[in-house]
N, CA and C atoms as a LAMMPS dump frame, in Angstrom:
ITEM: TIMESTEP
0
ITEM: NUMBER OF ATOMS
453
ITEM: BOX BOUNDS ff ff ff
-5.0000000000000000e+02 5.0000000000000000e+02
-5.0000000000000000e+02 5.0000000000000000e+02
-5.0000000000000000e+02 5.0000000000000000e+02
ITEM: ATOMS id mol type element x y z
1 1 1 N 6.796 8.702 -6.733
2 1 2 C 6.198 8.705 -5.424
3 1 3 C 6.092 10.122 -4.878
4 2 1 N 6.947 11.279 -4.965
5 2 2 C 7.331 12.164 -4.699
6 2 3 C 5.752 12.928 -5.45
7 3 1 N 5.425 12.468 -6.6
8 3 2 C 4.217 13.485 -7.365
9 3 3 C 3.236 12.716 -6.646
10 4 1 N 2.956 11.648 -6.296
11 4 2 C 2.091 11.467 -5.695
12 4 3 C 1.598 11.796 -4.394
13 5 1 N 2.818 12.271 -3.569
14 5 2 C 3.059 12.734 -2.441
15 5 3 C 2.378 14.083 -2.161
16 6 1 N 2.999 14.587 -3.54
17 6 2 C 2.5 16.424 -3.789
18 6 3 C 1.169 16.589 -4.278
19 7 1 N 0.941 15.778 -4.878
20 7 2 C -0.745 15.664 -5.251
21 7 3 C -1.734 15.735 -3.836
22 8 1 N -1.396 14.211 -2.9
23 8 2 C -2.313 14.301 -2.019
24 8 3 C -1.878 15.814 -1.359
25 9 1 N -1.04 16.094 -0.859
26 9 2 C -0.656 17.099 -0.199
27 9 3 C -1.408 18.729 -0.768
28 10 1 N -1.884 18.406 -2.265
29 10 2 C -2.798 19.398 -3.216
30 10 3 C -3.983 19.529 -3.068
31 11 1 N -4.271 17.997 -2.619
32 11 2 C -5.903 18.147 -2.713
33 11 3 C -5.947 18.385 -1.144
34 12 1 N -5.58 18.09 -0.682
35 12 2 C -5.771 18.617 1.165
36 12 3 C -5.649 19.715 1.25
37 13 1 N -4.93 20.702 0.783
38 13 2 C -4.914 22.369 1.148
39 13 3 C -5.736 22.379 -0.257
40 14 1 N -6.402 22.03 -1.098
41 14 2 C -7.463 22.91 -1.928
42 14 3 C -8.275 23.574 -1.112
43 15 1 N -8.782 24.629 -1.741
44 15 2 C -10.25 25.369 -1.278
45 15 3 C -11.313 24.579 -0.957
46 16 1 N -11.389 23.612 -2.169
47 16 2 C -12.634 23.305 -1.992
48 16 3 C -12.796 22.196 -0.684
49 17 1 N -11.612 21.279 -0.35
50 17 2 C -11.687 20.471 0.22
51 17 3 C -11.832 20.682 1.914
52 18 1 N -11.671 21.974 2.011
53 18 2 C -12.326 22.364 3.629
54 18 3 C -14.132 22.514 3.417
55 19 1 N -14.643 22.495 2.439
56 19 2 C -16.157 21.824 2.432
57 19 3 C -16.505 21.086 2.949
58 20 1 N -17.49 20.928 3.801
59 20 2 C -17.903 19.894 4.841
60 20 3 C -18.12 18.242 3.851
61 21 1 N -18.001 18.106 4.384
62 21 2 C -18.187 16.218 4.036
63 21 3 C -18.316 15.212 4.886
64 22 1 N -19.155 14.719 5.224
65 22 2 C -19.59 13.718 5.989
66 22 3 C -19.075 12.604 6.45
67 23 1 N -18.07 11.896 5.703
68 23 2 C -17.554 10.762 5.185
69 23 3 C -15.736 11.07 6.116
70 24 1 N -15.431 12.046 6.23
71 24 2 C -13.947 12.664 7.051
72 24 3 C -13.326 12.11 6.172
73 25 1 N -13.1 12.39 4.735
74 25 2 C -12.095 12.186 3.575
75 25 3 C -11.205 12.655 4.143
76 26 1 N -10.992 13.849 4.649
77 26 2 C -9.822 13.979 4.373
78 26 3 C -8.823 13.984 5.601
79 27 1 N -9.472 13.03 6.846
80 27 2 C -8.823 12.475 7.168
81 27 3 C -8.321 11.383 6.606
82 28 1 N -9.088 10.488 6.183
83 28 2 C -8.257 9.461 5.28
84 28 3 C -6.943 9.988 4.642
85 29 1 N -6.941 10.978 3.922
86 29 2 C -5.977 11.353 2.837
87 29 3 C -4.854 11.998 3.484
88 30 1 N -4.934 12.564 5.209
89 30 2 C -3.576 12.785 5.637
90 30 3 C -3.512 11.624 6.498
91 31 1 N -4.183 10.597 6.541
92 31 2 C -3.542 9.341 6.836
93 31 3 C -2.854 8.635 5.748
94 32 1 N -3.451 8.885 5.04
95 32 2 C -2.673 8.577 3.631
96 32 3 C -1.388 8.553 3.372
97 33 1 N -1.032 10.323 3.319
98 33 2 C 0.201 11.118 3.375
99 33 3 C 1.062 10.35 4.242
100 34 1 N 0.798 10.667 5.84
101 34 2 C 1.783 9.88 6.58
102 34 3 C 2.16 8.548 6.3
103 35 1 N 1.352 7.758 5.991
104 35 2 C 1.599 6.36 5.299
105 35 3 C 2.578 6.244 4.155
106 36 1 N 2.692 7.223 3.393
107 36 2 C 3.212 7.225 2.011
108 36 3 C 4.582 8.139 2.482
109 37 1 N 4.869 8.999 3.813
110 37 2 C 6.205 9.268 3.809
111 37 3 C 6.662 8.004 4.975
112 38 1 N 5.881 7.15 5.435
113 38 2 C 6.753 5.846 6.074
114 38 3 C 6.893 4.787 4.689
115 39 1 N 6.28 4.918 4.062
116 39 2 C 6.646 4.196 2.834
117 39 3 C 8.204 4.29 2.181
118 40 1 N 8.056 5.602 2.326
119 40 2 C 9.342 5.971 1.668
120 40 3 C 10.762 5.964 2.467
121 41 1 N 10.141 5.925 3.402
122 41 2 C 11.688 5.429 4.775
123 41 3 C 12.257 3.841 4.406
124 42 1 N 10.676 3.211 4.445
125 42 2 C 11.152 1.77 4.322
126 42 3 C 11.788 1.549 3.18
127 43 1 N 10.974 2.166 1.952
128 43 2 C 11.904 1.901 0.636
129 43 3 C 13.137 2.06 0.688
130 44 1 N 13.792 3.302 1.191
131 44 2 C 15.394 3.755 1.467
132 44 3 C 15.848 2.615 2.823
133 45 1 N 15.301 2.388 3.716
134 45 2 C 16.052 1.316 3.928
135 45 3 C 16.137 -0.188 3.652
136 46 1 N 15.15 -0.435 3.45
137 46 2 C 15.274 -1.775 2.558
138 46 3 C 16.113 -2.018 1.182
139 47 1 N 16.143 -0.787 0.508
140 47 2 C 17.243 -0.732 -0.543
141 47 3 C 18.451 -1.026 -0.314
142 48 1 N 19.445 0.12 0.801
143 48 2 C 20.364 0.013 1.492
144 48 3 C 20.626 -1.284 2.346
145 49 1 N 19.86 -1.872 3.209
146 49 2 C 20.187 -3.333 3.797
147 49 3 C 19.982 -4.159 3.241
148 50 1 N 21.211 -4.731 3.07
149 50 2 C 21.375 -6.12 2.218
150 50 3 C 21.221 -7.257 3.274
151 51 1 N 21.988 -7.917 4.775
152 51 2 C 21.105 -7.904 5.209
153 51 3 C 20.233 -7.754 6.094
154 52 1 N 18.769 -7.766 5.912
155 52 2 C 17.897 -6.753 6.325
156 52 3 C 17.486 -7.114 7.915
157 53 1 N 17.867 -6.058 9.008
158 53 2 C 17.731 -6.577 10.512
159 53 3 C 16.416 -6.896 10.67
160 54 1 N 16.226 -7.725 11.701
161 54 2 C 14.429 -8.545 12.082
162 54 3 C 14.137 -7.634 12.594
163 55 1 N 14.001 -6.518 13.226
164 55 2 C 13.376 -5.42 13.665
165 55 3 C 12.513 -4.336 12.424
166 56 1 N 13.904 -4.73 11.582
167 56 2 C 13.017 -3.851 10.164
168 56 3 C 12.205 -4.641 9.381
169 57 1 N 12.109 -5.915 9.815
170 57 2 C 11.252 -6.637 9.076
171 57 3 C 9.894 -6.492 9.747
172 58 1 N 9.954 -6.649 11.173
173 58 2 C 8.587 -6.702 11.458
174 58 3 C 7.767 -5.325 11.623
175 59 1 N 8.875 -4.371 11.797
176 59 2 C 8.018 -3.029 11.284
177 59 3 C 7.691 -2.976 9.864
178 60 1 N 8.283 -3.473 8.833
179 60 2 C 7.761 -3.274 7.929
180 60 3 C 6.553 -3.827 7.788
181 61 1 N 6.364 -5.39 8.581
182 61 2 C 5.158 -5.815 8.169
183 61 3 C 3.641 -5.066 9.26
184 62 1 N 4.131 -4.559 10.277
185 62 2 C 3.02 -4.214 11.155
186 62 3 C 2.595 -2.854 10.252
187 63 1 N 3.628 -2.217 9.561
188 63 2 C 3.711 -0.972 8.897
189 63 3 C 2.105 -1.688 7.498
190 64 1 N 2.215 -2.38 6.951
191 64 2 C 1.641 -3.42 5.968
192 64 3 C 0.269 -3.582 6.285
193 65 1 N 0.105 -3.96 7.845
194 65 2 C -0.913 -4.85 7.967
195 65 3 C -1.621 -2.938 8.446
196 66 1 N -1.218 -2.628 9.12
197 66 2 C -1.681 -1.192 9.249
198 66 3 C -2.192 -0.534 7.868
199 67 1 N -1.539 -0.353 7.099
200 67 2 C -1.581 0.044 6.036
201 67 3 C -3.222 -0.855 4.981
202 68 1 N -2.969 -1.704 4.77
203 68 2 C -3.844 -2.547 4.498
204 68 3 C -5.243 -2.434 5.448
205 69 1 N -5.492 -2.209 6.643
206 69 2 C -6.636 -1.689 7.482
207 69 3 C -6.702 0.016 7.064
208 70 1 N -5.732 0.418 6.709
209 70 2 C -6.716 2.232 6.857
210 70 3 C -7.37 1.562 5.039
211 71 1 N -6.434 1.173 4.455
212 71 2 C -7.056 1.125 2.756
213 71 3 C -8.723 0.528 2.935
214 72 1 N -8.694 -0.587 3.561
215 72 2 C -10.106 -1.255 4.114
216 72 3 C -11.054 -0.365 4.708
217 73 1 N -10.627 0.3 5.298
218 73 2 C -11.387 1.576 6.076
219 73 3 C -11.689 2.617 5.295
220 74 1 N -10.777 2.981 4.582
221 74 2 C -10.819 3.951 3.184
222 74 3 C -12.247 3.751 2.512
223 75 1 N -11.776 2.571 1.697
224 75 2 C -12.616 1.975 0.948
225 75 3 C -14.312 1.69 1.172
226 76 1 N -14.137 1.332 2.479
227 76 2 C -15.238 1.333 3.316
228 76 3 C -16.255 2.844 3.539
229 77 1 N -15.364 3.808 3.866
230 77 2 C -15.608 4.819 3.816
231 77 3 C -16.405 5.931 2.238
232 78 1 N -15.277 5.531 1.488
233 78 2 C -16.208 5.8 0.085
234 78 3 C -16.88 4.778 -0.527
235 79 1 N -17.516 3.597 0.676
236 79 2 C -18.826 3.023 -0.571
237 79 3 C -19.934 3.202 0.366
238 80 1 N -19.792 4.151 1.185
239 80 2 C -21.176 4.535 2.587
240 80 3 C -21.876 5.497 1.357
241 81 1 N -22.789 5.817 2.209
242 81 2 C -24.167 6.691 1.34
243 81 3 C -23.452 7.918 2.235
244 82 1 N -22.886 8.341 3.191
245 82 2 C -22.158 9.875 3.648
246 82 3 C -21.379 10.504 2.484
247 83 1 N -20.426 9.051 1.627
248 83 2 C -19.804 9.8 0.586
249 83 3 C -20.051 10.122 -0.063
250 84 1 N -21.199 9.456 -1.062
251 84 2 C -21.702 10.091 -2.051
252 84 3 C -22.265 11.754 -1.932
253 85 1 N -22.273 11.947 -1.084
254 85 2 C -22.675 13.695 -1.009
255 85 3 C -21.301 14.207 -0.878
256 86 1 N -19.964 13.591 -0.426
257 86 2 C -18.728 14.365 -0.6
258 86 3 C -18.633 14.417 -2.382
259 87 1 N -19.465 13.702 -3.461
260 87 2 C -18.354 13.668 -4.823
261 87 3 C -19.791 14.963 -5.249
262 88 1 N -20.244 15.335 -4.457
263 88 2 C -21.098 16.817 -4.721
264 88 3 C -20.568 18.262 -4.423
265 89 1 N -20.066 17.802 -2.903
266 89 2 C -19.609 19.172 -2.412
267 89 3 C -18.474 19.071 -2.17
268 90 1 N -17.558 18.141 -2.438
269 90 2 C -15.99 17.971 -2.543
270 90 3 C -15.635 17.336 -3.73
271 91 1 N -15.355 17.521 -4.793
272 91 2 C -15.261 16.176 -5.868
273 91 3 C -13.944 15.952 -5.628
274 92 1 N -12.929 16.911 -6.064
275 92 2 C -11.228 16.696 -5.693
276 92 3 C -11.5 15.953 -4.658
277 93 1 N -11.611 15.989 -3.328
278 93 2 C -11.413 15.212 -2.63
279 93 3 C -11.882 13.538 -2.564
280 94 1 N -13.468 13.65 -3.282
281 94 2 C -14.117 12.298 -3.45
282 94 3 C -13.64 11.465 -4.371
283 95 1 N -12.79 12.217 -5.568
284 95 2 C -11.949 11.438 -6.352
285 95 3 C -10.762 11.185 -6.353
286 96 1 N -10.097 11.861 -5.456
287 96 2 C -8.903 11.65 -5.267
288 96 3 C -8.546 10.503 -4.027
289 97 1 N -9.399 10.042 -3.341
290 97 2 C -10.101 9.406 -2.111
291 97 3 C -10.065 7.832 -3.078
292 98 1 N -10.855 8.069 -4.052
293 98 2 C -11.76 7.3 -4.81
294 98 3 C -10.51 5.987 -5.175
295 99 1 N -9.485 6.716 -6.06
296 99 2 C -8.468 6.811 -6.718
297 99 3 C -7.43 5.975 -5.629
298 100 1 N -7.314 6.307 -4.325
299 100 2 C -6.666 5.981 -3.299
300 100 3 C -6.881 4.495 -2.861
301 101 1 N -8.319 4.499 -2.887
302 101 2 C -8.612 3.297 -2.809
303 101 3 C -9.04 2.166 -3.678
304 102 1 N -8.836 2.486 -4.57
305 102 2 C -8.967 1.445 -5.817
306 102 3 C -7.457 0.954 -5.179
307 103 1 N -6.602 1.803 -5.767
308 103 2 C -4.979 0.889 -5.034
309 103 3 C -4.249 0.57 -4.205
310 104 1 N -5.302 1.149 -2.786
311 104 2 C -5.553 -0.12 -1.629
312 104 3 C -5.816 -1.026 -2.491
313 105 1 N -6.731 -1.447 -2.785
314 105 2 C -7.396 -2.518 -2.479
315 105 3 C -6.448 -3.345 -4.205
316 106 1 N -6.572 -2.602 -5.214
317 106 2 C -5.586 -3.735 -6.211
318 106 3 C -4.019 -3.979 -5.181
319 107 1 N -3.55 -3.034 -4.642
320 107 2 C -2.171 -3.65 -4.109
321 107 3 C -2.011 -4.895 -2.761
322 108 1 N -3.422 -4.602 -2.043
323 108 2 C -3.812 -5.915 -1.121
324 108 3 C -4.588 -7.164 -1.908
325 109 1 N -4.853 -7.19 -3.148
326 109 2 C -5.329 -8.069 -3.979
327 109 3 C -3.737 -8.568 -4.455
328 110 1 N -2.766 -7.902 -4.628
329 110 2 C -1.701 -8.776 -4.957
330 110 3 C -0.826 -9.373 -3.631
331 111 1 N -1.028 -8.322 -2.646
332 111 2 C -0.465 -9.261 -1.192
333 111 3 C -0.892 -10.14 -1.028
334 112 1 N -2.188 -10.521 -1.558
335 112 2 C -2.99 -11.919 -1.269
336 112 3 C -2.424 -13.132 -2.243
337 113 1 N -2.531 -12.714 -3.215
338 113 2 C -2.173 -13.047 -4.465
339 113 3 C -0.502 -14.173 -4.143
340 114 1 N 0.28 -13.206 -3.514
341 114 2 C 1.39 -13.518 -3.223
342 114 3 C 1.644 -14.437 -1.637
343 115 1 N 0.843 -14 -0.797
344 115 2 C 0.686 -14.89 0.547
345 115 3 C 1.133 -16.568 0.203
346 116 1 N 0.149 -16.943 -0.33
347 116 2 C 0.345 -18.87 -0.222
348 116 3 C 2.53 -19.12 -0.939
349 117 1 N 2.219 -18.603 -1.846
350 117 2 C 3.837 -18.373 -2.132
351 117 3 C 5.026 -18.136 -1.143
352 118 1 N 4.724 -17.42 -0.517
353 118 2 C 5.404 -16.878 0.447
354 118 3 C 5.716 -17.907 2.166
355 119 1 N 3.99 -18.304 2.171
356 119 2 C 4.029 -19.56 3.37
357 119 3 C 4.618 -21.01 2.576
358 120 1 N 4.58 -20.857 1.645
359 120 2 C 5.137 -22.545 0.986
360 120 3 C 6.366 -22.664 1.347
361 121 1 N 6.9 -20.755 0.572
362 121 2 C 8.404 -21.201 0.367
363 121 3 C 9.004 -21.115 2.361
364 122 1 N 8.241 -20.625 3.024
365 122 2 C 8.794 -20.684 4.222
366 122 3 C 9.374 -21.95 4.835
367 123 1 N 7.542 -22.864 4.641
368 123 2 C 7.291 -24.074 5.069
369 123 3 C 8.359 -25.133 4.474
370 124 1 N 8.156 -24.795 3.172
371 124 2 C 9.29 -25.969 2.431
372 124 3 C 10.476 -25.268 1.719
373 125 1 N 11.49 -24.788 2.456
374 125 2 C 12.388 -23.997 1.709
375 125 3 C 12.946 -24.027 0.563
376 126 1 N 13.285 -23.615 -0.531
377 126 2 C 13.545 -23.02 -1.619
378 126 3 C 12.726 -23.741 -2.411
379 127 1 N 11.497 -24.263 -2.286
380 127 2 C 10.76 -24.89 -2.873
381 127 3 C 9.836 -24.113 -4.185
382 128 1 N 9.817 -22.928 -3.908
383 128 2 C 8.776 -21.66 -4.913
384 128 3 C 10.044 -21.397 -5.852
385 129 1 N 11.117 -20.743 -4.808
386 129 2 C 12.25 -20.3 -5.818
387 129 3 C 13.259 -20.695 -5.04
388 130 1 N 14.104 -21.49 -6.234
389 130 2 C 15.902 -21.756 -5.782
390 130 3 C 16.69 -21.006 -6.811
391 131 1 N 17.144 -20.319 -6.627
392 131 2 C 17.742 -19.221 -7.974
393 131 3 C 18.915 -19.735 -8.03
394 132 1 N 19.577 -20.815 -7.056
395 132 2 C 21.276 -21.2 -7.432
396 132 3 C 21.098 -22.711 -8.029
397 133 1 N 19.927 -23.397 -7.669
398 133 2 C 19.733 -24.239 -9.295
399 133 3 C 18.521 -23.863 -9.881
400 134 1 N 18.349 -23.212 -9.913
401 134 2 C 17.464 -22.394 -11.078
402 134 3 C 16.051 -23.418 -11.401
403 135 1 N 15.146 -23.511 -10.337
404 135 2 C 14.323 -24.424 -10.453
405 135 3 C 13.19 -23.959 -9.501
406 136 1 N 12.496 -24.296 -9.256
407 136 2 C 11.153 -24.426 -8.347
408 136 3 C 9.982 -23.501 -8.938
409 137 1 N 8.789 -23.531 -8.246
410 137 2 C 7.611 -23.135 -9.136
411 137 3 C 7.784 -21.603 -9.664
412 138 1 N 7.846 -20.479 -8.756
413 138 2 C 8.259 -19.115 -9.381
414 138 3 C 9.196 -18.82 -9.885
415 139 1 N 10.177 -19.988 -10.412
416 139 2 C 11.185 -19.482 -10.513
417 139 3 C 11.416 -18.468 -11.958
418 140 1 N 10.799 -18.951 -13.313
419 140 2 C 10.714 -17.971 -14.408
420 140 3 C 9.925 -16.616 -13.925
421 141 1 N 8.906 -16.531 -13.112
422 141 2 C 8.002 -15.461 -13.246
423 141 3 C 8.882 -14.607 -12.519
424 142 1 N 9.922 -15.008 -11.677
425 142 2 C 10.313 -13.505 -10.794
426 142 3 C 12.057 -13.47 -10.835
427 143 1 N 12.657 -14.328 -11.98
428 143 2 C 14.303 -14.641 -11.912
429 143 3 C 14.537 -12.903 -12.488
430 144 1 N 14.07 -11.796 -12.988
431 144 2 C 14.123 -10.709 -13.199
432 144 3 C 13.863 -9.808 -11.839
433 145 1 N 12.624 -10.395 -10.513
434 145 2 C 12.167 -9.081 -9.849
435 145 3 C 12.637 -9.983 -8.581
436 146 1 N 13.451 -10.474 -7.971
437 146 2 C 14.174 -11.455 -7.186
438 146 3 C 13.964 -10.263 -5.932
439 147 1 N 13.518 -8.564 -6.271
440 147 2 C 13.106 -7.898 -4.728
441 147 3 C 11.527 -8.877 -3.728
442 148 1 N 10.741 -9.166 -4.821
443 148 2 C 9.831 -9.824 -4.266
444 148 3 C 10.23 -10.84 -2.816
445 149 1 N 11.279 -11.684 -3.008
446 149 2 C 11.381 -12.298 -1.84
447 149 3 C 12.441 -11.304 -1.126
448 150 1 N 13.208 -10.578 -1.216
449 150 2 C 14.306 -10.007 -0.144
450 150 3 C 14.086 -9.701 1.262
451 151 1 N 12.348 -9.087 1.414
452 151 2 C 11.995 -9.149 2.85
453 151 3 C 11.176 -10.259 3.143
């Protein structure tokens, strides 16, 4: 996370990326940044709280749903006809942009992915996963990544 951190933080002070561009990449990309060092708060505390206070839960998720709107906006942003003239006179930036939002959008393709799971097991408790009798529908696919449900 840390190289990825230093990367965006690379292509924002490049030369080339104070080139005009139409599209305000690179605002996206220090929205980015800030996003990706609250990322990393939550990771360190969600690691550390075992268990995890309702205050840090719902920042994490407003943190989420925020997060998930700039990627939408991102994305949005590099499929306008403004951007295509940034991957001319900015490419670092139009690809590194580019790049950003492909994983918006695959990592909100698995929040989705994961949603109905998540309202089942609410609705009908330990019904997806019961890990102390070792049964319900997710229970093989995630008895290894058991972080999936912790928040």
């Amino acid at each position: 996370m840390a190289i990825g951190t230093w990367a965006k933080w690379r292509i924002a002070v490049w030369n080339e990326t104070s080139r005009f561009c139409p599209a305000n990449l690179l605002n996206y990309l220090i929205a980015d940044v800030a996003f990706t060092t609250l990322m990393l708060g939550f990771c360190f505390l969600l690691c550390q709280m075992d268990p995890v206070v309702f205050q840090i839960k719902v920042a994490f998720h407003a943190y989420g749903i925020l997060d998930a709107a700039m990627g939408i906006a991102m994305t949005m942003a590099i499929a306008s006809t403004p951007a295509s003239t940034c991957a001319t006179n900015t490419p670092i930036l139009y690809y590194g942009c580019l790049i950003l939002a492909i994983l918006h959008i695959s990592a909100l393709a698995i929040v989705v992915f994961l949603t109905p799971f998540w309202i089942a097991n609410s609705v009908w408790a330990l019904s997806v996963l019961n890990p102390r009798q070792r049964r319900g529908v997710c229970y093989e696919p995630v008895k290894c990544c058991t972080c999936l449900w912790h928040v």
